[in-house]
RODO-2510 file (C-alpha; in nm, 4 decimals, decimal comma):
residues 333
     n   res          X          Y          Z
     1     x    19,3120   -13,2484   -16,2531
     2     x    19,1431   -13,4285   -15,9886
     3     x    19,2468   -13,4937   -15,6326
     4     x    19,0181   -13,7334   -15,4650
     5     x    18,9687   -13,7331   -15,0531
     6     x    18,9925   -14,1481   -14,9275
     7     x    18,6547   -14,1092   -14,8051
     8     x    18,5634   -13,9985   -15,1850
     9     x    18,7607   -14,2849   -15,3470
    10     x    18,5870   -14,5284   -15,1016
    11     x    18,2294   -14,4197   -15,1381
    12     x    18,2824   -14,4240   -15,5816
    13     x    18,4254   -14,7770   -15,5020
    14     x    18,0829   -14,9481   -15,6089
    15     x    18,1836   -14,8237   -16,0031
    16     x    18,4598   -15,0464   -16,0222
    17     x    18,4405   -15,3471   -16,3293
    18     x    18,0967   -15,1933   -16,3890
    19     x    18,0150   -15,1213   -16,7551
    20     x    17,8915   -14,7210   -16,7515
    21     x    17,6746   -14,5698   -17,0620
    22     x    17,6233   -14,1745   -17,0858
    23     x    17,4645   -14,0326   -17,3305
    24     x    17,5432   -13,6904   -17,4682
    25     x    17,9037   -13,8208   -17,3650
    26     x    18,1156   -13,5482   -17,6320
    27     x    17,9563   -13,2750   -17,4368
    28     x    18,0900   -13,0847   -17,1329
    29     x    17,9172   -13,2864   -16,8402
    30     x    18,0003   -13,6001   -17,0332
    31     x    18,3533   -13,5180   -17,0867
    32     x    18,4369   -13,4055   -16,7613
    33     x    18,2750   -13,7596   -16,6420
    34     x    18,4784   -13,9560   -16,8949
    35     x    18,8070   -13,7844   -16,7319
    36     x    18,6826   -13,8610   -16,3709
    37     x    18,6050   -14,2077   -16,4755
    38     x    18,9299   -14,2219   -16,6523
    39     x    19,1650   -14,1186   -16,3411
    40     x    18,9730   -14,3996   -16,1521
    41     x    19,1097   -14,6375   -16,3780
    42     x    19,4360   -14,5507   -16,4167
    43     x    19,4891   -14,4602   -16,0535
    44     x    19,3076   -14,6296   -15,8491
    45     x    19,2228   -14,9907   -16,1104
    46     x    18,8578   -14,9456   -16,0868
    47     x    18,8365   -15,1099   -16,4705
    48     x    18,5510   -14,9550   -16,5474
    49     x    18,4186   -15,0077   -16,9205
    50     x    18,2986   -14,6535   -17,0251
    51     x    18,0405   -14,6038   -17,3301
    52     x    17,9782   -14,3212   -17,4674
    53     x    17,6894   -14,2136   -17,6813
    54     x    17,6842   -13,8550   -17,9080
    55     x    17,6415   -13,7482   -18,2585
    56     x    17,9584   -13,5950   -18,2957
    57     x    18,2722   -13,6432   -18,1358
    58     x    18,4549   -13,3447   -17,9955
    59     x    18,8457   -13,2725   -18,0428
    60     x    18,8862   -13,3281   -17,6028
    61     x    18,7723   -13,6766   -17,6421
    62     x    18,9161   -13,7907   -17,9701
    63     x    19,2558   -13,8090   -17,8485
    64     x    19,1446   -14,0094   -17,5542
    65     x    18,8956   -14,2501   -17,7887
    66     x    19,1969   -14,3222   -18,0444
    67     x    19,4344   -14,4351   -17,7347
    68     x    19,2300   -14,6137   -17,5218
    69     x    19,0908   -14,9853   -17,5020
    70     x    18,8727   -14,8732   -17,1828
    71     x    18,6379   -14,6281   -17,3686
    72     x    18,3884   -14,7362   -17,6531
    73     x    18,2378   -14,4590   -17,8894
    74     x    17,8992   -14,4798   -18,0835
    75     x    17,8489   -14,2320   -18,2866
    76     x    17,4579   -14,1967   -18,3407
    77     x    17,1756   -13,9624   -18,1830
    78     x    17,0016   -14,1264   -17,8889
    79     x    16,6846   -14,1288   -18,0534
    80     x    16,7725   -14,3870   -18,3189
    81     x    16,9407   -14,6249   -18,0779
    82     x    16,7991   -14,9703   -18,0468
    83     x    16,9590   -15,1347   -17,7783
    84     x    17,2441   -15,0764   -17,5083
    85     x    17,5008   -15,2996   -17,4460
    86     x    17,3797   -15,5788   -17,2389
    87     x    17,5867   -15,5696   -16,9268
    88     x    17,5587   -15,1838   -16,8847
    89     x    17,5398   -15,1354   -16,4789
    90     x    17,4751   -14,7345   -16,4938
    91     x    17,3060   -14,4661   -16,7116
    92     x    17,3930   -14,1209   -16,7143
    93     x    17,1388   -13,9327   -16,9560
    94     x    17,2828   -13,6047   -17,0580
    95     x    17,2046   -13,6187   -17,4167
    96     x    17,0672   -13,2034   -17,4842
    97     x    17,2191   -12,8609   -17,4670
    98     x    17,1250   -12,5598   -17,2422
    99     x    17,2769   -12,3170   -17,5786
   100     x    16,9331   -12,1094   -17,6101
   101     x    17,0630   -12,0293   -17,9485
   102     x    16,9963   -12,3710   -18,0528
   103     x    16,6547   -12,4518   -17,8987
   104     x    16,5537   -12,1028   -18,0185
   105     x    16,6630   -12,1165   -18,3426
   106     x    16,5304   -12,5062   -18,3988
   107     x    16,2882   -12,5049   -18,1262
   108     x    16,0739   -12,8538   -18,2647
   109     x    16,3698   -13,0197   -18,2958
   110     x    16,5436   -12,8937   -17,9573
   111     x    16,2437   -13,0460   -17,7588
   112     x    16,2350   -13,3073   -17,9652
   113     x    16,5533   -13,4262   -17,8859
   114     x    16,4751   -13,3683   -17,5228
   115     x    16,1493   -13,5668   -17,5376
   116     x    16,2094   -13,8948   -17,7719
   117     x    16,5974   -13,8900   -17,6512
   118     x    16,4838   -13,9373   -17,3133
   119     x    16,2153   -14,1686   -17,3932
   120     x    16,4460   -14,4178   -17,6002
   121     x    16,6582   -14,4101   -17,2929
   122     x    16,4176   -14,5043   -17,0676
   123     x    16,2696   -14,8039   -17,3365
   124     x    16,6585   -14,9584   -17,3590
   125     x    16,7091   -14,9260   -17,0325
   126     x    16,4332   -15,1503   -16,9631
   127     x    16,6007   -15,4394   -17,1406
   128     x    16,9132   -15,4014   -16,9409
   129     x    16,9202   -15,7402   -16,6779
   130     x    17,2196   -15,5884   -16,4656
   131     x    17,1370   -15,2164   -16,4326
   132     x    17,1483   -15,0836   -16,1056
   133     x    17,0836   -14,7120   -16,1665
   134     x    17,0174   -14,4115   -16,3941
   135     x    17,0582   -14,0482   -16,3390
   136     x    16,8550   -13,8089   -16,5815
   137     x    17,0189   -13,5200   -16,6000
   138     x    16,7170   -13,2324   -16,6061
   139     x    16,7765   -12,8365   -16,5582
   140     x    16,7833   -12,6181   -16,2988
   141     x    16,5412   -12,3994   -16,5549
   142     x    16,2687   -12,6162   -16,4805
   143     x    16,1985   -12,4260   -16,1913
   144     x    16,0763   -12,1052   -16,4057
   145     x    16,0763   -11,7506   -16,2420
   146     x    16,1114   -11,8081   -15,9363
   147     x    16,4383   -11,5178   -15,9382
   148     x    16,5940   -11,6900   -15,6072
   149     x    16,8916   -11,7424   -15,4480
   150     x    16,7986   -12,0068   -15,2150
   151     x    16,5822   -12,2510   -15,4817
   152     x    16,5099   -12,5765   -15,3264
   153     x    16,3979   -12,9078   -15,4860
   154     x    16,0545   -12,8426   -15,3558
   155     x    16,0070   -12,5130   -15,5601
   156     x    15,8287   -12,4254   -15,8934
   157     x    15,7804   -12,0648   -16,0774
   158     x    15,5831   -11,9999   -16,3700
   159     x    15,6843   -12,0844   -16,7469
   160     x    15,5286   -11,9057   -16,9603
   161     x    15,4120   -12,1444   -17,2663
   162     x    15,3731   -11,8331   -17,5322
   163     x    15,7359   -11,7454   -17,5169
   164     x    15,9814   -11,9475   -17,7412
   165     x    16,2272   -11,9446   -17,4154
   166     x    16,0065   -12,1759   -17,2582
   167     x    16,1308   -12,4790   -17,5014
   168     x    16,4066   -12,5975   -17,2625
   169     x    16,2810   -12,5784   -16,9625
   170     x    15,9248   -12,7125   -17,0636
   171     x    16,0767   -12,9570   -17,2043
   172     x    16,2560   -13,0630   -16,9237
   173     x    16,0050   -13,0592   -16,7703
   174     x    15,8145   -13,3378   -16,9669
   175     x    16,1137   -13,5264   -16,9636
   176     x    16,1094   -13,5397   -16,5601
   177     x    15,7301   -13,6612   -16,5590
   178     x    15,8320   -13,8884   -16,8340
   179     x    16,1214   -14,0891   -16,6160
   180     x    15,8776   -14,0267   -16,3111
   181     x    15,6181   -14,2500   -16,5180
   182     x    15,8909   -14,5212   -16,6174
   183     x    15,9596   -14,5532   -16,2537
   184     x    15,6328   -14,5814   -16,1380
   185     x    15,4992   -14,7809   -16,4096
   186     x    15,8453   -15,0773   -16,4537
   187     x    16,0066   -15,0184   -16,1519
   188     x    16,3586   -14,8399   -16,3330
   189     x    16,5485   -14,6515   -16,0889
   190     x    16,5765   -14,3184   -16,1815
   191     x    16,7747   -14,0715   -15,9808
   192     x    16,6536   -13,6651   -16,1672
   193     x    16,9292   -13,3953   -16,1105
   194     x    16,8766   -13,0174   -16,2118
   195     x    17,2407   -12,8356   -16,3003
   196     x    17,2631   -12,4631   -16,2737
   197     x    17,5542   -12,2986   -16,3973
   198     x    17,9122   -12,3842   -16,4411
   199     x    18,2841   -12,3038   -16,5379
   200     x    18,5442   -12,4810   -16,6066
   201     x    18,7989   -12,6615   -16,8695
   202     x    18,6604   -12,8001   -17,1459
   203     x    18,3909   -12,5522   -17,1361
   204     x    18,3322   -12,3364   -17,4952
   205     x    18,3603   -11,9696   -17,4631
   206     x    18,1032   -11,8715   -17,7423
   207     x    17,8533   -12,0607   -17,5219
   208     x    17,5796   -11,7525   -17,4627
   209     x    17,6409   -11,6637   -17,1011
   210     x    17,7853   -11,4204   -16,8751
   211     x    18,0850   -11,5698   -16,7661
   212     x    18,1934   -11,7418   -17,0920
   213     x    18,2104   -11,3658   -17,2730
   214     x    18,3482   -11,1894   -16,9723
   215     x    18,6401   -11,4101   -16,9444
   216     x    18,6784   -11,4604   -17,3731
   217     x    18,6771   -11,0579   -17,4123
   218     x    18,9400   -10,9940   -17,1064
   219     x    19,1836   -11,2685   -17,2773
   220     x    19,1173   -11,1088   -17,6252
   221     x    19,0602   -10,7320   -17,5880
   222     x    19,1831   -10,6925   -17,1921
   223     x    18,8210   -10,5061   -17,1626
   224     x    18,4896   -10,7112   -16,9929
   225     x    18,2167   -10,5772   -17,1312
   226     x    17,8617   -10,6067   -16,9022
   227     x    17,5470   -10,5573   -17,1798
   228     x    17,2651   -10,5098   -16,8575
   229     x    17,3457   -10,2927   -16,5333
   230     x    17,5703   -10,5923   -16,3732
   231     x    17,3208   -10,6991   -16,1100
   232     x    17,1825   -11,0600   -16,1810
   233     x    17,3128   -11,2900   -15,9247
   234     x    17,4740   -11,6267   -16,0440
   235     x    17,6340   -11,9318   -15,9033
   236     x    17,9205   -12,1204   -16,0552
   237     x    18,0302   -12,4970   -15,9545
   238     x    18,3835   -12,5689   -16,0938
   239     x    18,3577   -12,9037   -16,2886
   240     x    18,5273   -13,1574   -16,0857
   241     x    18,2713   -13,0604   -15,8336
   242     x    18,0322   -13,1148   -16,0893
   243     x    18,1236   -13,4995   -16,1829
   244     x    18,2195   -13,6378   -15,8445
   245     x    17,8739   -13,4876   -15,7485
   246     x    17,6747   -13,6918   -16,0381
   247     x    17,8653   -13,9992   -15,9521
   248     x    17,7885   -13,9866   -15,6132
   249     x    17,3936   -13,9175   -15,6685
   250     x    17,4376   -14,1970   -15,9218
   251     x    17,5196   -14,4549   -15,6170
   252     x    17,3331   -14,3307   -15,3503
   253     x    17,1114   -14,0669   -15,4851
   254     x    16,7264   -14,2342   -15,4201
   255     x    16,5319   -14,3418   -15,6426
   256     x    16,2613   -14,0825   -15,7239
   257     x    16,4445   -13,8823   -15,5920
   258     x    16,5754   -13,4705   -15,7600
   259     x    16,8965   -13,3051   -15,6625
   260     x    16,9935   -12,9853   -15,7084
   261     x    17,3397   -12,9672   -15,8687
   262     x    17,5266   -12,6562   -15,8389
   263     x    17,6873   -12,3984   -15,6251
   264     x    17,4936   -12,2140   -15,3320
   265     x    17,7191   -11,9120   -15,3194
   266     x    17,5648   -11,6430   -15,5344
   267     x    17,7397   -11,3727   -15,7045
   268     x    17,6320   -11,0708   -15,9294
   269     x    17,7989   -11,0137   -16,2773
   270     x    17,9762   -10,7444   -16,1914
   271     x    18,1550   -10,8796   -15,8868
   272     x    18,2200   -11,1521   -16,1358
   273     x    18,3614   -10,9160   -16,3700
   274     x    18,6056   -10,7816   -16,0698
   275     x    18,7323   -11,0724   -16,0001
   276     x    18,8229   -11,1978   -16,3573
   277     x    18,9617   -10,8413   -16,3348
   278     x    19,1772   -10,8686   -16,0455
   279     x    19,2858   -11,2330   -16,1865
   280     x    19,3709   -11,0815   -16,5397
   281     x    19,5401   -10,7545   -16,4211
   282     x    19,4596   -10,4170   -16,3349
   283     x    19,4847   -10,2966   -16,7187
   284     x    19,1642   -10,4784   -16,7716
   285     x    18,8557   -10,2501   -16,8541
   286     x    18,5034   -10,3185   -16,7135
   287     x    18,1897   -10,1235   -16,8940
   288     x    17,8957   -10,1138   -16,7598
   289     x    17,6382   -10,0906   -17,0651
   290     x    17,3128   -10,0848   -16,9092
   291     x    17,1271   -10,2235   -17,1647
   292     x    16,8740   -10,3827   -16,9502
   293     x    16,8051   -10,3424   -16,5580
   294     x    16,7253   -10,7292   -16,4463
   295     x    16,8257   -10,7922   -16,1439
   296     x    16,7228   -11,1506   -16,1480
   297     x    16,8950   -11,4590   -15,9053
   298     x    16,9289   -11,7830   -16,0009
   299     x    17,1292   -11,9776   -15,7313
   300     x    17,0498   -12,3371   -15,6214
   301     x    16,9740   -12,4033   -15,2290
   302     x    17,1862   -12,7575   -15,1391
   303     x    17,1030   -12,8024   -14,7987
   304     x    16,9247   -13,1592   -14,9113
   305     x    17,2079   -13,2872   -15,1148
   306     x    17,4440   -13,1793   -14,8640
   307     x    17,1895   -13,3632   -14,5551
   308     x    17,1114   -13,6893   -14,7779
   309     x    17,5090   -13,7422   -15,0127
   310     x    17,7466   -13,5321   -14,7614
   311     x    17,8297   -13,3643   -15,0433
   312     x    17,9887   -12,9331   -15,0637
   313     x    18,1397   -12,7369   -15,2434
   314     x    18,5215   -12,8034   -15,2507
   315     x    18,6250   -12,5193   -15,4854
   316     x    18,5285   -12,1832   -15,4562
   317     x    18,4433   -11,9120   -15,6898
   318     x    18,7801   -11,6983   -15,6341
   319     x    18,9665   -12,0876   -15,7417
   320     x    18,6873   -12,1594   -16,0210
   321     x    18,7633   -11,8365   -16,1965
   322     x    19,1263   -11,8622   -16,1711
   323     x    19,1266   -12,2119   -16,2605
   324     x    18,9302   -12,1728   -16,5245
   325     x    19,1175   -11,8676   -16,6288
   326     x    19,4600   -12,0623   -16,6634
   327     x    19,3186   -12,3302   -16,8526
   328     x    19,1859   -12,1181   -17,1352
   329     x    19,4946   -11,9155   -17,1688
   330     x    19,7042   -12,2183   -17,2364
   331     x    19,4765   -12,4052   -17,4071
   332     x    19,2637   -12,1599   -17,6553
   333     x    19,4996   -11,8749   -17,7274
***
């Protein structure tokens, strides 16, 4: 699943006999870290002690939890935790969903989640006598509409507070000024980084976006169905990218300092839709429904992640899709 460059192995070397916390760590960014982290024990005898932190555990980690001495599971919401294990080295704070359905539908509870699960972090965290670093994972929706393809660290839209889809990505907002104020005020170090959009294994495909439908209807029905006029332009990072990226931002991102994480190479819908297409088969249908006519970009710029953690992109879009493609087939049909 993963194959690591020397140079990569090398520069994650600072992880090994650590003692590693994430919260959220049943979701996808947590169980894609938890396999990374995993491979670097069993391949390369890093030891690493990993704790993980979620309400619920998910069928690709209970397997993994029931076999192994090298992961610890507590099963509670970050908000009612009271203290982390003492020798924890590293925090990864990923403990909230993007799923609009759920902030929309609970919207008091969604931010609250955000807001107190991010505080309580911060509070334990303080207690910890060998911690080295934490990365807060925030949003790439914190940026509002700013309907880019080039969206640096440095740039801010408008959110509109009267519109119930601004619970996310106000809240994540508060929750960056929140760590900001822990590190100004004791000193943690607190590394933010904003995710955009991804693809990948482990991934659920009733999750409400684009991609997720387009490749759950080909597999299903052989047809892609495209509810707007096929124009928004998205990225998509493939989700080995995605953890070897955190961990490295995790070691040497700065402290205070935010990182966009995500792919640069943008892509509309419907050339997304072709090339799930030309992966499925050419009896595969794609209709157009026109049900909207945004034509809206939302693609992260990664010049300063690339300049400051000599970090790319090392799978492309045409290998993310078909990656992604042969995983689901084997694993959900």
């Amino acid at each position: 699943m993963f194959t690591l460059t020397e140079n990569e192995i090398s520069n994650l070397e600072k992880l090994k006999n650590k003692e590693i916390l994430i919260t959220g760590g049943s979701g996808f960014v947590g169980t894609w870290l938890t396999q990374l982290l995993l491979y670097l024990n069993d391949t390369y005898n890093f030891n690493i002690t990993l704790y993980l932190i979620a309400r619920q555990l998910t069928c690709n980690l209970e397997a993994l939890i029931d076999s192994r001495k090298d992961i610890i599971f507590i099963k509670n919401d970050i908000r009612n935790i009271r203290e982390f294990p003492k020798d924890i080295a590293y925090i990864i704070h990923a403990a909230s969903s993007p799923d609009n359905r759920i902030y929309m539908s609970n919207p008091i509870e969604s931010m609250n989640i955000i807001s107190d699960g991010t505080k309580n972090t911060m509070e334990n965290a303080l207690l910890l006598e060998k911690l080295e670093k934490i990365v807060h994972l925030s949003s790439g929706q914190i940026y509002g509409s700013l309907d880019s393809h080039n969206i640096t660290e440095n740039d801010f839209g408008k959110l509109n507070c009267n519109s119930i889809s601004a619970i996310y990505p106000e809240a994540k907002r508060y929750a960056e000024t929140l760590v900001n104020a822990y590190r100004s005020l004791h000193k943690l170090p607190v590394v933010q980084v904003r995710p955009f959009s991804f693809i990948g294994p482990f991934m659920s495909l009733n999750k409400p976006w684009a991609v997720n439908s387009f490749i759950r209807d080909v597999l299903k029905t052989k047809n892609i169905r495209i509810l707007g006029n096929g124009k928004p332009v998205r990225s998509y990072m493939y989700p080995t990218d995605m953890a070897v990226w955190i961990l490295t931002m995790l070691l040497y991102g700065k402290s205070g300092a935010s990182y966009n994480l995500g792919s640069d190479v943008g892509i509309s819908l419907e050339e997304v839709a072709i090339k799930i297409k030309n992966i499925v088969g050419n009896d595969v249908s794609i209709e157009i429904l026109n049900m909207n006519d945004s034509c809206s970009e939302f693609v992260p710029n990664i010049d300063y992640v690339r300049h400051e953690l000599d970090l790319d992109i090392t799978v492309n879009i045409d290998d993310t899709l078909k990656k992604s493609i042969q995983w689901f087939e084997k694993n959900l049909l």
